[in-house]
C-alpha positions, 0 to 999 in steps of 0.5 A: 125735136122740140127747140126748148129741150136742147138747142144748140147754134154755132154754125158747126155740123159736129155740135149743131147736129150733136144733141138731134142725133144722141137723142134718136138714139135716145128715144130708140131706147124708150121703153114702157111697162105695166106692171101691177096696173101702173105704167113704167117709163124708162131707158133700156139697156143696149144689150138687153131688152130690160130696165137696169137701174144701173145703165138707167141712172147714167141716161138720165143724164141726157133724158132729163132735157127731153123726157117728161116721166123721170119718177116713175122707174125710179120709184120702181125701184124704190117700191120694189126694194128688198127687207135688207135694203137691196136694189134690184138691178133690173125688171122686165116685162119681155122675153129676153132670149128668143126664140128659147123664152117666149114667157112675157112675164114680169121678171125682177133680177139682182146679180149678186156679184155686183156692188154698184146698184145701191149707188146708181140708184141714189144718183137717178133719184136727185137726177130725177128730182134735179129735172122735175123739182118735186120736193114732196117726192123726194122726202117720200123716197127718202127713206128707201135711199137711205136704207139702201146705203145702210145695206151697203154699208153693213152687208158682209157681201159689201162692205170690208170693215178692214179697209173701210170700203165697199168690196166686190167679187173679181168682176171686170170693173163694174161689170156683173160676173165675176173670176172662177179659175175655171170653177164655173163651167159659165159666166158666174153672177153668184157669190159662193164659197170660193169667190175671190174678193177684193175693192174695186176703185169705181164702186167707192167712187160711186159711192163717195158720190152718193153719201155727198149727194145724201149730204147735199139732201139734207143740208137742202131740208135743213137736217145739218146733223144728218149732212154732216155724217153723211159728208164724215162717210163721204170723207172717210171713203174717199180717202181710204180709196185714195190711199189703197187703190191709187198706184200713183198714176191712176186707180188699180183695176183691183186691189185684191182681199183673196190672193188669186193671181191671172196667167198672161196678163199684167194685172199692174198696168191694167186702165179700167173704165172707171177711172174718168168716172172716178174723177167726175164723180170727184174721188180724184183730186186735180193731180190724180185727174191729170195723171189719169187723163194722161195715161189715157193720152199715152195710150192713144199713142201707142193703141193700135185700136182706133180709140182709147176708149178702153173698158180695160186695157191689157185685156185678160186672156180670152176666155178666162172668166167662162166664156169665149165670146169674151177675148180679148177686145170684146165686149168689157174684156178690152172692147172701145166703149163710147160710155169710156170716151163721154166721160174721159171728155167730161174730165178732160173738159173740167181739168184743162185739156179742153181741146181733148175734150172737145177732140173726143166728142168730134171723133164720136160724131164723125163715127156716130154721123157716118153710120146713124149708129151707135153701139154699146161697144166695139173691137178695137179695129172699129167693127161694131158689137152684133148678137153673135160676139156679144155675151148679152142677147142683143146688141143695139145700133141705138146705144142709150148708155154710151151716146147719153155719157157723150151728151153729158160731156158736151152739154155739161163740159163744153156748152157749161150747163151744169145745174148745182141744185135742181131747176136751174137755180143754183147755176155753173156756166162754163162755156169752153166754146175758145177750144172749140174754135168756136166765136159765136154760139146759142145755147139753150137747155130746159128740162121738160118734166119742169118747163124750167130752162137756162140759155145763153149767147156767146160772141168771142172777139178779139178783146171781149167775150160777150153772153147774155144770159136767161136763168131762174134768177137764182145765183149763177157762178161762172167759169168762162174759158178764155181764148189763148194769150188772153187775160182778163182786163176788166169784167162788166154786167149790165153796165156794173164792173165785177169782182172776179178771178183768174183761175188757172186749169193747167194751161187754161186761165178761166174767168171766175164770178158769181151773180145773184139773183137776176133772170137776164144777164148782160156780161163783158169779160174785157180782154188784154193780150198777155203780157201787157 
């Protein structure tokens, strides 16, 4: 490991030893192809020797710090894009179920039951151009992330005209084979006839997200008029999402448009694996987000399973979406899933249960640090997933889709390195370290398909919090949690006295300023105990 792509100090096994670990799972998961005379660097999937744009877009993510080809999977993708405007969902050059195929050919696959893979695929653009900052290539690409939306928004498959949102067959989530009541001797992957429709909440959060980031794309190439459509999509879903599929406290697992009705199982109370997603792409408001991470703490208390990191909790009935490997427990039908837990921390982190936060990235090392491993799922006693109880062909110890969210959530939540543009310039500090029990840290992240970097220094005394800053030199906005019974007496930058605000997370109080255009930043934030 090279210390310019992540380099973490403070003294503690569980965040010194967090980024090393992730990323040997990480570079497990590298994959490369040739395909036509060109070279494919990616990430594959936990469970399939294969390169899915979906699971792909969330490692990017983590890969971006370390990896120096981010653009040459996603133009795949791009290059390889249906008349329609359809995204494949995966290419390989492997043979996938051995020893029964043994074909080494090139294979593109969509499954059409899913309605998410338009929306994974704008996000590994801008991540991918975030990282590498190649402006000409995004322009380029352009074209095929546009088209892609469009197909969305006008396909029959997609896009619910009523409710003025994207619908899906009944997949559990966002996963990829869909309910039959029993009229498919299999798992389904095919619409047809007798498919049974209906909106599922993490697809239009999905997509709120993308018409926000194609929004940003073009406010950043100064095509206000194409912004700001795309902000009246990004607003009008959003809030028809909102308005059918919130039950008050937290997002429905499905909101039917074809009546269909499961046996045994309380579809009402069912908490799937979108909802953290649903906050951090910022479909949910901070009382929604509040609402949802306390469901979660509910759950905790009351799960015999040994995290609450559900993909969807009840579970339906074992084997009613065709096959029996899927009761309840396994897999996506109730299974613990790492990804879950990344993201649930990253919310936590950003709607003040910090400490939360930080408790789900400590139980994650101490499993992930015990055992070297980490897999895509788990039953909810603890036993990992293998090739025998998983639906997919494989089930790899080097899960690079759950591990890369739980990444996302430290460095991003609990370190406070979020770049709001690309290379660092535009710059979110928010270092949570007071609920870490933390006082004194190094952090440093880099990008290394750029070189480019950011890092920090942080000592917490008892009446100061004390960071030196090295940045871009673009505008940096900080967000520094303060310890408790602490507020802000006064802040300081290279001997200059600040404007500032105390902002209140919940129970958590932040100290809120901006700085612009400086490389080395030398801050106090001067404390008083509260009350006086």
């Amino acid at each position: 490991m090279k210390e310019k792509e992540i380099h973490i100090k403070t003294g503690k096994k569980e965040f010194d030893e967090f980024y090393p670990l992730i990323r040997s799972f990480l570079q497990q998961a590298r994959i490369e192809m040739v395909i036509d005379g060109e070279k494919i660097t990616g990430y594959r999937t936990p469970d399939t020797n294969s390169l899915w744009i979906r699971d792909f877009s969330g490692m990017l993510r983590a890969v971006k710090y370390f990896e120096t080809d981010l653009k040459s999977a996603v133009q795949h993708f791009a290059d390889t894009q249906s008349k329609s405007g359809r995204i494949f969902d995966y290419v390989t050059v492997f043979p996938e179920r051995l020893p029964y195929e043994k074909e080494n050919w090139t294979k593109y696959v969509r499954v059409p039951v899913e309605a998410d893979v338009e929306y994974r695929f704008i996000k590994a653009v801008f991540l991918a151009w975030q990282a590498d900052g190649d402006d000409r290539w995004l322009e380029q690409i352009y074209p095929s992330m546009e088209k892609a939306l469009f197909y969305v928004l006008r396909h029959p498959w997609r896009w619910d005209q009523k409710h003025g949102l994207v619908k899906r067959a009944y997949t559990i989530d966002t996963w990829d084979f869909a309910y039959t009541a029993g009229g498919h001797d299999w798992l389904q992957f095919q619409i047809n006839g007798r498919t049974f429709w209906g909106v599922m909440h993490g697809d239009n959060s999905g997509y709120y997200e993308a018409f926000s980031i194609m929004a940003f794309i073009n406010r950043y190439f100064g095509r206000d008029k194409q912004a700001d459509k795309w902000e009246e999509r990004a607003r009008k879903i959003k809030k028809n999402m909102n308005e059918l599929c919130w039950n008050g406290e937290f997002y429905t697992h499905f909101v039917k448009l074809t009546p269909v009705k499961i046996k045994g199982v309380d579809e009402e109370k069912q908490l799937s694996l979108s909802n953290p997603m649903d906050i951090n792409r910022g479909a949910a408001d901070h009382e929604k987000a509040v609402s949802i991470i306390n469901e979660y703490l509910k759950r905790r208390r009351q799960t015999s399973a040994f995290a609450e990191w559900f993909s969807i909790d009840p579970p339906f009935p074992d084997g009613v979406f065709g096959d029996k490997k899927l009761k309840a427990g396994a897999y996506v039908n109730g299974g613990i899933m790492p990804l879950v837990g990344g993201e649930l921390s990253k919310a936590a982190f950003e709607n003040g249960f910090e400490r939360y936060g930080v408790d789900i990235l400590k139980r994650y090392f101490d499993m992930i640090s015990s055992t070297g491993e980490s897999y895509l799922w788990y039953f909810p006693d603890g036993s990992p997933s293998t090739k025998e109880t998983s639906t997919s062909p494989e089930a790899s110890s080097a899960d690079a889709w759950g591990s890369s969210a739980m990444l996302y959530a430290f460095i991003e939540g609990l370190c406070g390195i979020g770049d709001r543009s690309k290379l660092f310039n535009s710059l979110q500090i928010s270092p949570r370290w007071a609920a870490a029990g933390v006082d004194k840290a190094v952090v440093r992240a880099s990008y290394a398909a750029s070189g480019k970097s950011v890092g920090y220094t942080y000592t917490q005394g008892k009446d100061r919090i004390s960071m030196d800053v090295l940045c871009a030199g673009g505008e940096v906005f900080f967000h520094v949690l303060l310890p408790e019974n602490r507020k802000i007496k006064a802040v300081e930058a290279d001997g200059y006295v600040l404007d500032y605000k105390e902002t209140t997370v919940e129970k958590s109080l932040y100290a809120d300023f901006h700085i612009k255009k400086k490389k080395k930043i030398s801050l106090k934030i001067l404390l008083t105990e509260e009350g006086f």
